[in-house]
N, C-alpha and C positions, 0 to 999 in steps of 0.2 A: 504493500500500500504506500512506504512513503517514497518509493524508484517512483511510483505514479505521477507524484507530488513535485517532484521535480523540473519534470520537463512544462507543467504548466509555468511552477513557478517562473523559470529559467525566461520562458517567452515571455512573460508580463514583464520581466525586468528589463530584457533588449526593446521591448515595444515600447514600454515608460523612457530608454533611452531614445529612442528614434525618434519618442513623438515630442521630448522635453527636457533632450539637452541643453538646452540653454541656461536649464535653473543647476545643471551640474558645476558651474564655477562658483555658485551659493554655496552648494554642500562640501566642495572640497578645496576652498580658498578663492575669494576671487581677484579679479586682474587690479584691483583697487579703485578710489574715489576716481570719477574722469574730472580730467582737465578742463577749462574754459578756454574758447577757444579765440583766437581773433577774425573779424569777418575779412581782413587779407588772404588766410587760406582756411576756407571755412571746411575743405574733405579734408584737414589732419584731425585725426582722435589722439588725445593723451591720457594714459592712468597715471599713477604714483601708487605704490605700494609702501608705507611707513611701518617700520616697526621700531623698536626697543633692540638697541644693539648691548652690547660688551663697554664698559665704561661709562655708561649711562648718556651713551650718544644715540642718535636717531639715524635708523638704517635708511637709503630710498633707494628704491626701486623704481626706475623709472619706463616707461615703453609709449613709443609716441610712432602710429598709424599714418600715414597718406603726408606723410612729410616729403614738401617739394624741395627740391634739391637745390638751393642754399643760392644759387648761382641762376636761379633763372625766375628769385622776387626783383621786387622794385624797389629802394635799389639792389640790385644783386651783392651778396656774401659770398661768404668762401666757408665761414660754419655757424652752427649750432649752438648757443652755450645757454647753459643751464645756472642761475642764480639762486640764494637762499637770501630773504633777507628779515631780520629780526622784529625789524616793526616798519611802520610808515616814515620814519626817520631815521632810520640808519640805512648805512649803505649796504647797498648788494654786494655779499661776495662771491664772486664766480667759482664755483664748485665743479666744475671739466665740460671741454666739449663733447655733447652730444653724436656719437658714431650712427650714421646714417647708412644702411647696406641698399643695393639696386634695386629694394624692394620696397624704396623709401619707407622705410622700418626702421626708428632709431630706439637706441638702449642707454643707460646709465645706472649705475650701481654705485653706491660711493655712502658714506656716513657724513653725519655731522654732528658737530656737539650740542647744535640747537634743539630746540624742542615744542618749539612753537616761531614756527614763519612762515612766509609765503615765499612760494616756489613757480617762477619764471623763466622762458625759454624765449632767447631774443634771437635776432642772424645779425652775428658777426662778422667782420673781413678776417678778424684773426681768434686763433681760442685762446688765445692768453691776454685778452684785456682786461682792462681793471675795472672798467662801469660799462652798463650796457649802453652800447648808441643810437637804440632805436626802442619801439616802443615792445609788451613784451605779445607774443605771438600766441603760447600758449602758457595757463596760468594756473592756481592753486593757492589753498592757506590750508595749512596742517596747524589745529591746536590739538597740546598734548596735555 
């Protein structure tokens, strides 16, 4: 009787997959808060994912969707970069360029000691400046 029990079970659970995947990144972590976005390129999506690191820093995880290639906005860039900044009055600190793959699909992994800021991603000519020079593209606030 329970071999029986099985094979029904087994297909309601592929069928519940097939019909309602989507609520599967609910149950097993999902891609985190989405970004805001700016209406200059309104097809990129951004998440962040924040946790609780080692030292009592704040992890992020970042993935940013339909990102146009850096070189062909108005005015055209050369990258990416990614800001943390502590409130409305301090300044941004650039936290690394954003790597962009051919699939305009970009990543970011990296810590910070903060714990409440907001997180912004501008196009740069270079990844190593020191303030952003343009407005920011895609956006967030993490409070902790």
């Amino acid at each position: 009787m329970k071999s029986s029990l099985r094979v029904p079970l087994a297909a309601a659970a592929v069928a519940g997959c097939l019909s309602g995947c989507a609520t599967f990144p609910t149950l097993f972590g999902s891609a985190g808060p989405k970004m805001s976005v700016s209406p200059t390129i309104p097809a990129a999506e951004g998440t962040v994912r924040f946790a609780r690191a080692t030292n009592d820093n704040t992890s992020i995880d970042l993935k940013v969707h339909h990102l146009a290639n850096p070189e062909k906005l108005t005015p055209p860039a050369k990258n990416y970069v990614v800001w943390v900044r502590a409130s409305q009055t301090a300044p941004p600190q650039n936290i690394g360029a954003l790597t962009v793959d051919n699939n305009l699909t970009g990543t970011l992994r990296t810590v910070t000691s903060l714990h409440s800021f907001g997180l912004s991603i501008t196009a740069e000519v270079t990844g190593e400046v020191q303030a952003p020079t343009g407005p920011p593209l895609l956006w967030i606030e993490h409070n902790d």
